[in-house]
C-alpha positions in Angstrom: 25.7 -33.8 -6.0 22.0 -34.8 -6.2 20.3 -34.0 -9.0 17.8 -31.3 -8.8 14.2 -31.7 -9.0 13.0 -29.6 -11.8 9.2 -28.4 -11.6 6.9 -26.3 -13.4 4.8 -23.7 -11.8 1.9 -22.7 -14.5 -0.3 -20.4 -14.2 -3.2 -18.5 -16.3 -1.1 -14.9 -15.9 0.4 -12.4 -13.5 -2.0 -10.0 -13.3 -3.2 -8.8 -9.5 -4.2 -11.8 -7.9 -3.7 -14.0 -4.8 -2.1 -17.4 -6.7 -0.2 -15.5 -8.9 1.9 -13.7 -6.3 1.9 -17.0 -4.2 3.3 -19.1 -7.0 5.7 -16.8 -8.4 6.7 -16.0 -4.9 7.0 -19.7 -4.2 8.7 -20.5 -7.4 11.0 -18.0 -6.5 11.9 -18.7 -3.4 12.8 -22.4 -3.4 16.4 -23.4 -2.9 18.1 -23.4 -6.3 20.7 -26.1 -4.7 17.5 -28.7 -5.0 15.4 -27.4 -7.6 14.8 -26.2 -11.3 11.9 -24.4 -11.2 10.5 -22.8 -14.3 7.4 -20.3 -13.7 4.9 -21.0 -16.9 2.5 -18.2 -17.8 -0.3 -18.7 -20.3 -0.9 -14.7 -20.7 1.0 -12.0 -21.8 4.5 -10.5 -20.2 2.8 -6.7 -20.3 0.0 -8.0 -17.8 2.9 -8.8 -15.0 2.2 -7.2 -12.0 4.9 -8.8 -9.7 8.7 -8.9 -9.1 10.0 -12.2 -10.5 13.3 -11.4 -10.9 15.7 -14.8 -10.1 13.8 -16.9 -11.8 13.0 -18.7 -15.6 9.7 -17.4 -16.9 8.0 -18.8 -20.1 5.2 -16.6 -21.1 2.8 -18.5 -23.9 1.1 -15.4 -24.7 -2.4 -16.2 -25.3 -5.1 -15.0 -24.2 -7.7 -18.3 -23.1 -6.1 -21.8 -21.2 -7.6 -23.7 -23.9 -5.8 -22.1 -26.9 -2.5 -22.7 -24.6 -2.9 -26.7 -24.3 -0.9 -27.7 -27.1 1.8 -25.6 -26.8 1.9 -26.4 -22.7 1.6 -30.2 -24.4 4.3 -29.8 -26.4 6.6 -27.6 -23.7 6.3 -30.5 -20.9 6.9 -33.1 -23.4 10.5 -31.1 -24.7 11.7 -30.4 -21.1 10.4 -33.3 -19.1 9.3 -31.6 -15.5 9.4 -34.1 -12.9 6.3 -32.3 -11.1 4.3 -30.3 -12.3 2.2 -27.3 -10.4 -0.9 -25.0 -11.8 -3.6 -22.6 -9.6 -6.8 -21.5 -10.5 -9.9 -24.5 -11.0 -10.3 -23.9 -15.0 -6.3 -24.3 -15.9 -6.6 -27.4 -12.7 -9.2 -29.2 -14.9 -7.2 -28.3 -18.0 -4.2 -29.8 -16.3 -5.7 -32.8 -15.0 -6.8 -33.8 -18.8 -3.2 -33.2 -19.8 -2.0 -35.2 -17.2 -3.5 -38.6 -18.9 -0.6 -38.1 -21.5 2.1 -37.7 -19.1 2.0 -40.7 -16.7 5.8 -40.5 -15.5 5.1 -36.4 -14.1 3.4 -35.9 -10.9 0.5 -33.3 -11.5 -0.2 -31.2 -8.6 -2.8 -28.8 -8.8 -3.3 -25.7 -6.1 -7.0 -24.7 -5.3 -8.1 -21.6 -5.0 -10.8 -21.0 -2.9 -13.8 -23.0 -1.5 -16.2 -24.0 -3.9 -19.5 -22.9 -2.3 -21.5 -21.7 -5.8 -19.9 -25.0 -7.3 -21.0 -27.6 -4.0 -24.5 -25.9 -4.5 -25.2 -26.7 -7.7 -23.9 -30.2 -7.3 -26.1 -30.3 -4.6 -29.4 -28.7 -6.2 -28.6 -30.0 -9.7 -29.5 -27.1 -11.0 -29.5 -27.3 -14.9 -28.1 -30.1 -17.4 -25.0 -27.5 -17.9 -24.2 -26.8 -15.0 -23.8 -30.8 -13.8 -21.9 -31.2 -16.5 -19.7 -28.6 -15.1 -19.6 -30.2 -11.9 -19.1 -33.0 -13.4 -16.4 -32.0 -15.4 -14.2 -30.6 -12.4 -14.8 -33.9 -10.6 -13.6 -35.8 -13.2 -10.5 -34.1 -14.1 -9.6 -33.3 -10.5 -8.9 -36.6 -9.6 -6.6 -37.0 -12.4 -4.5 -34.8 -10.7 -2.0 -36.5 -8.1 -2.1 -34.3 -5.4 -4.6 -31.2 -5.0 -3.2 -28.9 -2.7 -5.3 -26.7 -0.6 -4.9 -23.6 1.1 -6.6 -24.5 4.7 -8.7 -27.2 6.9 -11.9 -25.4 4.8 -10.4 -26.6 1.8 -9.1 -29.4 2.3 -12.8 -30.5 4.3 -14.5 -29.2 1.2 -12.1 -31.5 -1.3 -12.9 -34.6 0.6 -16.7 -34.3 1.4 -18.2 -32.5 -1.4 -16.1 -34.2 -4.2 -15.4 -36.5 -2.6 -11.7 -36.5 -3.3 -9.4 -39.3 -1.6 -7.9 -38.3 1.0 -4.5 -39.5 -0.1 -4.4 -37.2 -2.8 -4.6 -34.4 -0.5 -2.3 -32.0 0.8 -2.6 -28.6 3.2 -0.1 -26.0 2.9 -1.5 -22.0 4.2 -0.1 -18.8 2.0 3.0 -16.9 2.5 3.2 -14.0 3.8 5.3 -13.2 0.5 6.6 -9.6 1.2 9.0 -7.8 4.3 6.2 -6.0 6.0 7.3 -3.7 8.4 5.7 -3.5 11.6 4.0 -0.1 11.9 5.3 2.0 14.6 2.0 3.4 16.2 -0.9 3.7 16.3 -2.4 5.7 12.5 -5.8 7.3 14.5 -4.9 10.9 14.2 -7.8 13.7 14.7 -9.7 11.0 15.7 -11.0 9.9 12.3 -11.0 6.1 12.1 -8.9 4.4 9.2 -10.6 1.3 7.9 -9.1 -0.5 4.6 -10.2 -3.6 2.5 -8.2 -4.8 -0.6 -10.1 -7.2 -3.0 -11.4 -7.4 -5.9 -15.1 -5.8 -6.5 -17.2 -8.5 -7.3 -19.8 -9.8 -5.5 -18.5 -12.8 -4.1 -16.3 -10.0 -1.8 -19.3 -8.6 -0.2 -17.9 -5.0 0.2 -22.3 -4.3 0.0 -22.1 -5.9 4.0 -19.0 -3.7 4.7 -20.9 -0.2 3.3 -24.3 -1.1 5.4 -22.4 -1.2 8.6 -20.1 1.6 7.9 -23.2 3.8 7.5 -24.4 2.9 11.1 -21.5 4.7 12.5 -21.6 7.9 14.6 -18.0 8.6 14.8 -15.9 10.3 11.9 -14.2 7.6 9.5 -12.6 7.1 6.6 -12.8 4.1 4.2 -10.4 2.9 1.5 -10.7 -0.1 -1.0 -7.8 -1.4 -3.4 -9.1 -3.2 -6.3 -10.6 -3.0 -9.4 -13.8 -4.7 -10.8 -17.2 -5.3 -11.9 -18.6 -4.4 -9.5 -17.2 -0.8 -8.6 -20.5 0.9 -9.7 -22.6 -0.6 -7.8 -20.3 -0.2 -4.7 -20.5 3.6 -5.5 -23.7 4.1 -5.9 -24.7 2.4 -2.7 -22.2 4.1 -0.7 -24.1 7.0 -2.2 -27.5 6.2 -1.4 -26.0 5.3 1.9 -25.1 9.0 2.5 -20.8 7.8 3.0 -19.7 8.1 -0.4 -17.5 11.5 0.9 -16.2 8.9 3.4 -14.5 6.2 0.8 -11.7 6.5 -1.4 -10.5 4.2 -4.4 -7.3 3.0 -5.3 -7.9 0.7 -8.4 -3.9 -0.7 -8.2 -1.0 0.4 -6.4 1.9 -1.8 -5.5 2.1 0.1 -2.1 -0.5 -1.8 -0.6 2.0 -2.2 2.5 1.9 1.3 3.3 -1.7 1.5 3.0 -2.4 -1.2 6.0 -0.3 0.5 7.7 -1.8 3.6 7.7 -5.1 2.0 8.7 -6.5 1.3 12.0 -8.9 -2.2 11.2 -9.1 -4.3 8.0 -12.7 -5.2 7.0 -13.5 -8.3 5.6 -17.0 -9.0 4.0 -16.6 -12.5 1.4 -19.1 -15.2 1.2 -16.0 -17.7 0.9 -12.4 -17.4 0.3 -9.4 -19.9 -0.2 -6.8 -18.4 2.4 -6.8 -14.3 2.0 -3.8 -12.8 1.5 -4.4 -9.7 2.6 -6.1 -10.4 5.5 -2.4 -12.3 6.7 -0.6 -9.0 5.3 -2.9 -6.6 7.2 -2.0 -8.4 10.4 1.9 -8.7 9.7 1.9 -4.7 9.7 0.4 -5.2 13.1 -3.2 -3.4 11.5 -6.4 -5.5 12.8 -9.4 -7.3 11.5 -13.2 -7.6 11.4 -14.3 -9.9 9.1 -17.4 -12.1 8.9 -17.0 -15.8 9.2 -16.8 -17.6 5.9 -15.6 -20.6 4.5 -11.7 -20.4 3.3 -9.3 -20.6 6.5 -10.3 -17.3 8.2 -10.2 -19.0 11.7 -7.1 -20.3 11.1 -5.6 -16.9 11.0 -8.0 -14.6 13.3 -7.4 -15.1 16.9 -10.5 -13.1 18.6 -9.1 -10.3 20.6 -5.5 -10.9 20.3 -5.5 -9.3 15.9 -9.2 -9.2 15.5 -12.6 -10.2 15.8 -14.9 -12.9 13.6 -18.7 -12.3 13.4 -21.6 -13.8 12.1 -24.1 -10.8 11.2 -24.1 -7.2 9.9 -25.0 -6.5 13.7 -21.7 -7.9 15.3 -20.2 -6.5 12.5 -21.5 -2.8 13.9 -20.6 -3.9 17.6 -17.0 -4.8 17.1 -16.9 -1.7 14.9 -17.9 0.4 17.8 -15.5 -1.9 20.4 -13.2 0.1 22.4 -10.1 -1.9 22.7 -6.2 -1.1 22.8 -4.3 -2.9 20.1 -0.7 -4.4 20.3 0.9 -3.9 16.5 3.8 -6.5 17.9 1.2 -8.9 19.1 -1.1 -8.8 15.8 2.2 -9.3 13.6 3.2 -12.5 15.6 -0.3 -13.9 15.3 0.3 -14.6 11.6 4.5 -14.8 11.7 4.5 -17.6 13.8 2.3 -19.1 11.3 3.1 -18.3 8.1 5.9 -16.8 7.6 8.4 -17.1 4.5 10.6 -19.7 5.9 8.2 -22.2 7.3 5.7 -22.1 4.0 8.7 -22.2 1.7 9.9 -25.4 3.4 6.3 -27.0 3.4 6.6 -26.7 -0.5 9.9 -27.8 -0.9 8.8 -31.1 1.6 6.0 -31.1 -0.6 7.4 -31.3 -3.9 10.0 -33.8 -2.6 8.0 -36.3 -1.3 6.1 -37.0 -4.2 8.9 -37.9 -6.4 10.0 -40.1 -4.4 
């Protein structure tokens, strides 16, 4: 029988987040006849938010990537990975140094979103700090072997703002990581619209583009956001001052986020830049809608216009396909982003992935 390939999948925890339920879903989910995978925390096992049951999980339990590099030294050095796989930029640059004293181990680190705030200051060279930031991250990317990235966006911004050789890297979308059932009808009941966005509340989301439409609107709506974060004053306090805060609701955390899209009748989408939303893939495999503004991070790659949503440009278009009158097909939306992503064909990307570069 052919040895197995054993791999590490680190990452900083397991709190709420898009690459930690895509690499514990991944590590999860690869055939055990052909790998060893070991799932690598940095944080604490009370912070776990997702199911990893199946799997070998290490938890470090501290609380910074830096105080975690000698025991992660130490750990790859005692169990001899043959690849090794980390998310997030700050533990990828962490990585990448490590790498240096591991020659024999591929090191393959996942990005996680497009780098706009980073590409502008490597562009404007703002402050001595922040180019030795930049600098930093180019440096000890391209110590990595691969860097794998989540869509063409990605992958475009690798290669011409970091200039990253192309050889080193790789395009693999997100999962869609749970069974999402298709919802059964349409959720508009006494004609009060359902609109949902889950993400995080900080600024980078741009749930402040989302409120300004919603308060154009002449019909009766309702408006829930999932997540926690700095930014949830602010949020309130416009939706306040735009006269709608009656109209939102708040779910800090729930893991029924499922039922939820289901229940809605459009996703909104407001972020300056992504790396390849989850949510937004999620919301369409419940057969649920989008309108999201066009950013950097893969959104054309999953919104089809007219067939599971609509891409705009300003707060204006944004108000127009709000107002759209159009009948939605909740089988047609799910096969949009199942054809595409579903578990199967992702898994088996990875799997190809971590294969080929053993060999």
């Amino acid at each position: 029988m052919k040895e197995k390939i054993k791999v590490f999948f680190i990452i900083p925890t397991l709190f709420a987040g898009g690459a930690e339920r895509v690499m514990s879903f991944v590590s999860q989910n690869l055939d055990k006849n052909k790998f060893d995978s070991t799932l690598v925390v940095i944080g604490f096992e009370k912070d776990n938010k997702y199911d990893i049951e199946g799997i070998t999980v290490r938890y470090l339990n501290k609380d910074r990537v830096m105080s975690a590099v000698l025991p992660l030294m130490k750990m790859i050095r005692k169990e001899k990975p043959q690849v090794v796989m980390s998310a997030i930029s700050h533990l990828n640059i962490t990585m990448g140094l490590i790498s240096v004293f591991f020659p024999k181990i591929k090191f393959i680190g996942r990005h996680t979103i497009v780098s706009q705030d980073t590409v502008k200051l490597k562009v404007e060279k703002k402050t001595s700090a922040k180019r030795k930031v930049v600098k930093s991250f180019d440096f000890a990317y391209k110590l990595l072997d691969i860097i794998l990235c989540q869509s063409k966006d990605m992958y475009n911004d690798m290669k011409e703002k970091y200039d990253i050789p192309e050889e080193k890297l790789r395009t693999i979308n997100n999962p869609i990581t749970d069974n999402f059932q298709l919802k059964s009808s349409s959720t508009n009941k006494n004609n009060v619209v359902k609109f949902i966005t889950v993400a995080r509340l900080k600024k980078l989301k741009g749930h402040e583009r989302i409120l300004n439409c919603l308060s154009k609107l002449d019909y009766p709506f309702q408006y829930t956001i999932i997540g926690s974060g700095p930014e949830k004053d602010n949020i309130f306090k416009q939706a306040k001052e735009l006269g709608i805060e009656d109209k939102i609701s708040h779910v800090p955390y729930t893991n029924e986020v499922s039922k939820y899209l289901s229940e809605s009748d459009f996703y909104l989408q407001a972020s300056y830049a992504e790396g390849f939303p989850n949510c937004l893939i999620e919301s369409c495999s419940v057969g649920t809608p989008a309108i999201a503004f066009k950013a950097p991070g893969g959104l054309d790659e999953i919104i089809e216009d007219g067939l599971n949503g609509f891409l705009v440009e300003t707060e204006e278009q944004f108000v127009e396909k709000l107002n759209h009158k159009q009948e939605w097909y909740p089988e047609k939306v799910r096969e949009s982003v199942f054809s595409k992503f579903n578990k199967d064909k992702i898994i088996q990307d990875y799997e190809n992935l971590l294969a080929s570069v053993i060999s």
